[in-house]
C-alpha positions, 0 to 999 in steps of 0.5 A, spaced: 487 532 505 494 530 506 498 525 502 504 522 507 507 517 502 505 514 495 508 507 494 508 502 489 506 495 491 510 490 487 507 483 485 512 477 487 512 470 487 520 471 489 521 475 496 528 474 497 530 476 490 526 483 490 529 484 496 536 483 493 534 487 487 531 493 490 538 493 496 542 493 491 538 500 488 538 502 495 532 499 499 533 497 506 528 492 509 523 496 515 518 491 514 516 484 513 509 480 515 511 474 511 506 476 505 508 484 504 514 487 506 516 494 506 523 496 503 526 504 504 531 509 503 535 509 509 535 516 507 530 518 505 524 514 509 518 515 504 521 512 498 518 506 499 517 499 495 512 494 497 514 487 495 507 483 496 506 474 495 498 476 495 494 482 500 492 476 505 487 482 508 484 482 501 485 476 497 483 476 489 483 484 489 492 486 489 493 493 490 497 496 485 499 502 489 498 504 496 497 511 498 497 514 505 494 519 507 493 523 514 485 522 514 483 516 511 476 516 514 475 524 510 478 520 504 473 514 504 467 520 503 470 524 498 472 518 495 464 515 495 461 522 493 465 523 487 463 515 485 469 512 484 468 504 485 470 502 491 472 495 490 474 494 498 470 497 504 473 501 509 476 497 515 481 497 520 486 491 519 490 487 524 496 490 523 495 497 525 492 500 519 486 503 517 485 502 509 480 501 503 481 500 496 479 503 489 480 503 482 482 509 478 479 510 471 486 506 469 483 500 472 488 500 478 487 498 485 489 503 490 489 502 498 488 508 501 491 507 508 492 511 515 496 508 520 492 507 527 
């Protein structure tokens, strides 16, 4: 199984300002739905952050980390058989993606992602 990226998801009730802070560590914007937006290193593209109001795909269960994976299909399974609690079911997402979350033995919500 191939990891492409790990990211974290930042929690922020004050869009503007994370994207001021996180420009000033060297963050660009590459994305923004509104609710998430993506900021990188212009050069180095897989160092990311993700700022988020809220996961309007998934409402009351906010990743805390997001991991991109080549085959999230193969990931989902592995991740099923081993027991880990699943805390979202896999699904495509209207944005492009194809995603599913679950928790680490830390409590953490991880969105295990592809790109359709």
């Amino acid at each position: 199984m191939s990891v492409r990226r790990v990211v974290p998801d930042i929690h922020s009730q004050d869009m503007e300002g994370s994207r001021e802070f996180y420009g000033l560590l060297g963050f660009e914007e590459v994305m923004n739905l509104g609710w998430v937006m993506t900021m990188a290193s212009p050069e180095n593209p897989t160092a990311q952050v993700i700022l988020m109001t809220e996961d309007r795909g998934a409402p009351g269960t906010p990743p805390d980390m997001s991991v991109e994976v080549e085959d999230v299909d193969a990931v989902y399974a592995a991740v099923l058989a081993s027991g880990a609690p699943i805390v979202r079911e896999l699904r495509d997402e209207d944005w492009g993606v194809r995603r599913f979350f679950v928790r680490d033995p830390n409590g953490k919500v991880v969105n295990v992602v592809s790109h359709r």
